[in-house]
C-alpha positions as CSV (number, residue, x, y, z in Angstrom):
1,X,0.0,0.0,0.0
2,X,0.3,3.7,0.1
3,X,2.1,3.8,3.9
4,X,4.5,2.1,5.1
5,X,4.3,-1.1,8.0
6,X,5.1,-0.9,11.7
7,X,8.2,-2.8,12.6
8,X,7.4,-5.8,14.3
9,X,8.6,-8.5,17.0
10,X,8.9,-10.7,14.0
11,X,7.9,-11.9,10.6
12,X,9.4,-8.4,9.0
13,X,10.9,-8.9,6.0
14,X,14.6,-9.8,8.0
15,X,14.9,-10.2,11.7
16,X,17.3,-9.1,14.1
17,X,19.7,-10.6,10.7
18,X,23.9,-9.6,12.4
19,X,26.1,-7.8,10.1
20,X,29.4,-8.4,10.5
21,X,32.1,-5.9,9.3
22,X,34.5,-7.8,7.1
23,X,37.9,-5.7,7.0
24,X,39.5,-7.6,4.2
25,X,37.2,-6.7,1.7
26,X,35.7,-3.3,3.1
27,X,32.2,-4.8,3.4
28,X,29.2,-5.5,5.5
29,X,28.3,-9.3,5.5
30,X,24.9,-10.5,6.7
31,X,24.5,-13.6,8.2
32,X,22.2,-14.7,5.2
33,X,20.9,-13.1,2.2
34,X,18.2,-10.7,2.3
35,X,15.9,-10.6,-0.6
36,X,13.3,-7.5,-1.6
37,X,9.9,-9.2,-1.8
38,X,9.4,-8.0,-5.3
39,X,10.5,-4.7,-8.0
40,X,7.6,-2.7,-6.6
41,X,7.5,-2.9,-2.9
42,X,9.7,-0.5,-1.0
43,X,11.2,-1.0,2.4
44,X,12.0,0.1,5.8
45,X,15.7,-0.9,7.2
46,X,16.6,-0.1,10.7
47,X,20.0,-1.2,12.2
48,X,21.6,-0.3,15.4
49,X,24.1,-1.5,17.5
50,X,25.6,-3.1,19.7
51,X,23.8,-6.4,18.6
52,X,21.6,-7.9,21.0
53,X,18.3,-10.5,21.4
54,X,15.4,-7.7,22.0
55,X,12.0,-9.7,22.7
56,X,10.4,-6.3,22.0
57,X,11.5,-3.6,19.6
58,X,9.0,-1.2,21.4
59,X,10.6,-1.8,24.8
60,X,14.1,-3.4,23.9
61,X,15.7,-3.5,27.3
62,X,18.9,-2.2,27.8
63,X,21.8,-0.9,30.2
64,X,24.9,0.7,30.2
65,X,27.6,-0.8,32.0
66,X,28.8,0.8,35.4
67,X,32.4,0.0,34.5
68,X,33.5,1.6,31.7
69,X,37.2,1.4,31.7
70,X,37.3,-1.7,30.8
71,X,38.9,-2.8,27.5
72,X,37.5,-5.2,24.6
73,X,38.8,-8.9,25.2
74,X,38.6,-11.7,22.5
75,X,36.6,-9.6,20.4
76,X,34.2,-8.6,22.7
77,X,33.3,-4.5,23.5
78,X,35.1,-3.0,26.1
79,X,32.5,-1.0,28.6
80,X,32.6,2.5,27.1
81,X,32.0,0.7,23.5
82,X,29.2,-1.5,25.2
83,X,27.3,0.7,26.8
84,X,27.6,2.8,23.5
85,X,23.9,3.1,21.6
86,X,24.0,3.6,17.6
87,X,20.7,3.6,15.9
88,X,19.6,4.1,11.9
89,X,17.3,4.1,9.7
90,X,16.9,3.9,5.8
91,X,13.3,4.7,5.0
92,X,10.7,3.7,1.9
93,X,14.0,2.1,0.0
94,X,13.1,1.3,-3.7
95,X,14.2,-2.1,-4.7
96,X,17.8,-1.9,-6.0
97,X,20.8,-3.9,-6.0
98,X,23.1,-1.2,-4.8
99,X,24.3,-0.6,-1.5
100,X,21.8,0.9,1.1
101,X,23.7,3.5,3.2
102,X,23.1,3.3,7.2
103,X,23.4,6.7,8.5
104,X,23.7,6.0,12.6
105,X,24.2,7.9,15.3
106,X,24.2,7.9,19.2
107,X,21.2,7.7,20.8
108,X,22.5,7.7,24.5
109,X,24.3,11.2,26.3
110,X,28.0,11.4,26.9
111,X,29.7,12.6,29.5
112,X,33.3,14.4,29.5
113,X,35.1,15.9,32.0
114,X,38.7,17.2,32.1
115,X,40.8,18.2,34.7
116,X,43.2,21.0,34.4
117,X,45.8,22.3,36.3
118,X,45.8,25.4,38.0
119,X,48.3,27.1,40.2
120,X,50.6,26.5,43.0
121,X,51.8,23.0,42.2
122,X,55.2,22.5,42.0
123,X,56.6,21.7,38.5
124,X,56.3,18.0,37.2
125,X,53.7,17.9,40.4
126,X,50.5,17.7,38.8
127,X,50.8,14.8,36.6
128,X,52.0,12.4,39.5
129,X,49.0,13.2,41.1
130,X,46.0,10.3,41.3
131,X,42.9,11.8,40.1
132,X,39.5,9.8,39.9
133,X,36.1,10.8,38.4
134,X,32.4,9.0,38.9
135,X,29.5,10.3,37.4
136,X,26.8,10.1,40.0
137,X,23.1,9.9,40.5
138,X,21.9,8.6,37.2
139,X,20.0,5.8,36.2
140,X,22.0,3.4,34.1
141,X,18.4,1.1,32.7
142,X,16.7,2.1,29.7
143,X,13.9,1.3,27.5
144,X,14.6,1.7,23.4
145,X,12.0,1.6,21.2
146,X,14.2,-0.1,17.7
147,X,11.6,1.7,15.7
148,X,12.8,5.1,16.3
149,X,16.0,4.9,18.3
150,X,14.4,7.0,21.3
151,X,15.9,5.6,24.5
152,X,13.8,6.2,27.8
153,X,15.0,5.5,31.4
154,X,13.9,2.6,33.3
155,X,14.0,1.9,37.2
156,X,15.9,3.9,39.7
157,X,18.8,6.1,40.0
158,X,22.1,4.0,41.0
159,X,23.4,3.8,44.0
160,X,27.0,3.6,42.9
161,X,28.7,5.8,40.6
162,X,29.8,4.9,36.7
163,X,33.0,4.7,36.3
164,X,34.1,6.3,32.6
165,X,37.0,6.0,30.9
166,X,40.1,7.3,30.5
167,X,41.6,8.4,27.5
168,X,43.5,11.9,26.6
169,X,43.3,13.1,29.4
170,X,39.6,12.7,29.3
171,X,37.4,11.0,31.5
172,X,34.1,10.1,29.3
173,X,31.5,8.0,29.9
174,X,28.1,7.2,28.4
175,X,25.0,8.0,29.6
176,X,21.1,7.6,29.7
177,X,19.3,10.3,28.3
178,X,17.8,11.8,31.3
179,X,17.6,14.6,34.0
180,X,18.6,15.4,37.4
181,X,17.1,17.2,39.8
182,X,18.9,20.6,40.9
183,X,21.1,20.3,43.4
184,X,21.8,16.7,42.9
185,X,25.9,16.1,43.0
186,X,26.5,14.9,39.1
187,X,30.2,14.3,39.5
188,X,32.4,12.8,41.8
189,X,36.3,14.0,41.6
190,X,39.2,12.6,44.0
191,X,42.4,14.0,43.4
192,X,45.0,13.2,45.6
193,X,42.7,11.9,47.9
194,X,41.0,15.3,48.2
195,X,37.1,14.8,47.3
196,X,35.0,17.2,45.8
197,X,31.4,16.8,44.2
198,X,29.9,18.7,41.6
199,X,26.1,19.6,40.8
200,X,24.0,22.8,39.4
201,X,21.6,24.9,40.8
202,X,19.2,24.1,38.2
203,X,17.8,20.7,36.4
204,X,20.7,19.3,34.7
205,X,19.5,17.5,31.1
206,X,21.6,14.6,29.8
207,X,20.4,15.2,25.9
208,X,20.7,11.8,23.1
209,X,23.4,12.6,20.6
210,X,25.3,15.6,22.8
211,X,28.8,15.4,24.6
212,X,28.7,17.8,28.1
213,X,31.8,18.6,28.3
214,X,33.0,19.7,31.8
215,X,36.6,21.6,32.6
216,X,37.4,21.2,36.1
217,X,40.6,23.7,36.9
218,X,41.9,22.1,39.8
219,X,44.7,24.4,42.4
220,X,46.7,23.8,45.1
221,X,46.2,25.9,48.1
222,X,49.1,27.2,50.1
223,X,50.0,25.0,52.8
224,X,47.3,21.7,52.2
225,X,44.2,21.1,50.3
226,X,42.8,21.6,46.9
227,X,40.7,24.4,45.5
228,X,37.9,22.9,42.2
229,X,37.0,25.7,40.0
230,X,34.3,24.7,37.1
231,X,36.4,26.9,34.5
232,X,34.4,25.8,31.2
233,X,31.1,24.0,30.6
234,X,29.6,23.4,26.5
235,X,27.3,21.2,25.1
236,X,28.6,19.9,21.6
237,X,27.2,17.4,19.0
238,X,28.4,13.9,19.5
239,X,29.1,12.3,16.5
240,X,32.7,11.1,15.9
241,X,34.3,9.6,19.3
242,X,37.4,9.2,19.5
243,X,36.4,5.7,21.8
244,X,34.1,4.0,20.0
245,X,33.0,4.9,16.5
């Protein structure tokens, strides 16, 4: 007809089919070969990753991970990468036998913070230092509905911090669209063993597809201690990562 289907748990036109990314030859590879159903009936193709076994592609269940330093073993995501969202969609595709381009993009929040050095450390003394980051108060469940990539939270706000990763100088971590109340401490920082916790005065919104980037100028205080300055604060389109895709 004139409008296109919904997608469904199954019997669409290919389920859930894997795609595999096959280096040598610069292609996608399907697990088995998708046909059009004729030369006049157009398509819808969603794709999104990482793979998974959703039961409902209203309500596909998903979390990200609360460690996310970890790195990819035997082939398997690391927890940054895993708890990493990327969603797509192709719509009303004319039969063809050309490639179908995938456009995806994020559909979960990240998260990055810097620390910077300020003044009065000793030269060489700020580097040495042990510095730690959690991101705080958030709920790690969500709910994605595969049909248009919109991720909702699910359940309760963690108890225990996420733990991002570490690259650049970076810590980054990924995070389910949502907000928190003002007030609400959103970062954790330890350096040195000095702790210090961040929050606004007003609701703070995790947005899908933006990087909140965070520039904590960190000084050392004459005699003992630490002084935390926020010294920057943007929200930026997420697109490439320099972690993950």
């Amino acid at each position: 007809g004139a409008s296109a289907g919904a997608l469904l748990n199954e019997d669409n036109r290919a389920d859930n089919v894997r795609h595999t990314f096959n280096a040598g030859i610069g292609k996608w590879v399907s697990a088995y070969d998708i046909y059009f159903k004729d030369n006049r009936t157009n398509v819808d193709i969603y794709g999104y990753y990482p793979m998974g076994d959703p039961e409902n592609v209203s309500e596909y269940g998903f979390e990200v991970k609360k460690d996310q330093s970890t790195s990819s073993v035997d082939g398997k995501p690391g927890g940054y990468e895993a708890s990493d969202f990327l969603w797509a969609k192709a719509a009303d595709v004319a039969p063809t036998d050309k490639v179908i381009t995938l456009s995806f993009r994020h559909m979960m929040a990240s998260a990055r913070v810097t620390l910077e050095e300020g003044t009065g450390f000793a030269e060489g003394e700020w580097p040495l230092l042990d510095k730690s980051v959690l991101m705080i108060n958030t709920i790690r469940k969500a709910s994605i509905d595969l049909s248009t990539g919109v991720v909702t939270p699910e359940g309760d706000v963690e108890s225990t911090g996420t733990i991002p990763c570490f690259v650049n100088n970076d810590f980054c971590s990924i995070v389910v669209p949502q907000t928190v109340p003002a007030g609400t401490p959103l970062i954790s920082i330890t350096v040195d063993g000095t702790p210090y916790v961040f929050s606004k005065d007003e609701d703070f919104t995790y947005n899908p597809s933006k990087q909140h980037n965070f520039t904590i100028t960190v000084s050392k205080k004459t005699g003992s201690g630490y002084e935390f300055l926020l010294s920057s604060e943007s929200i930026t389109a997420w697109e490439n990562d320099s972690m993950s895709h």
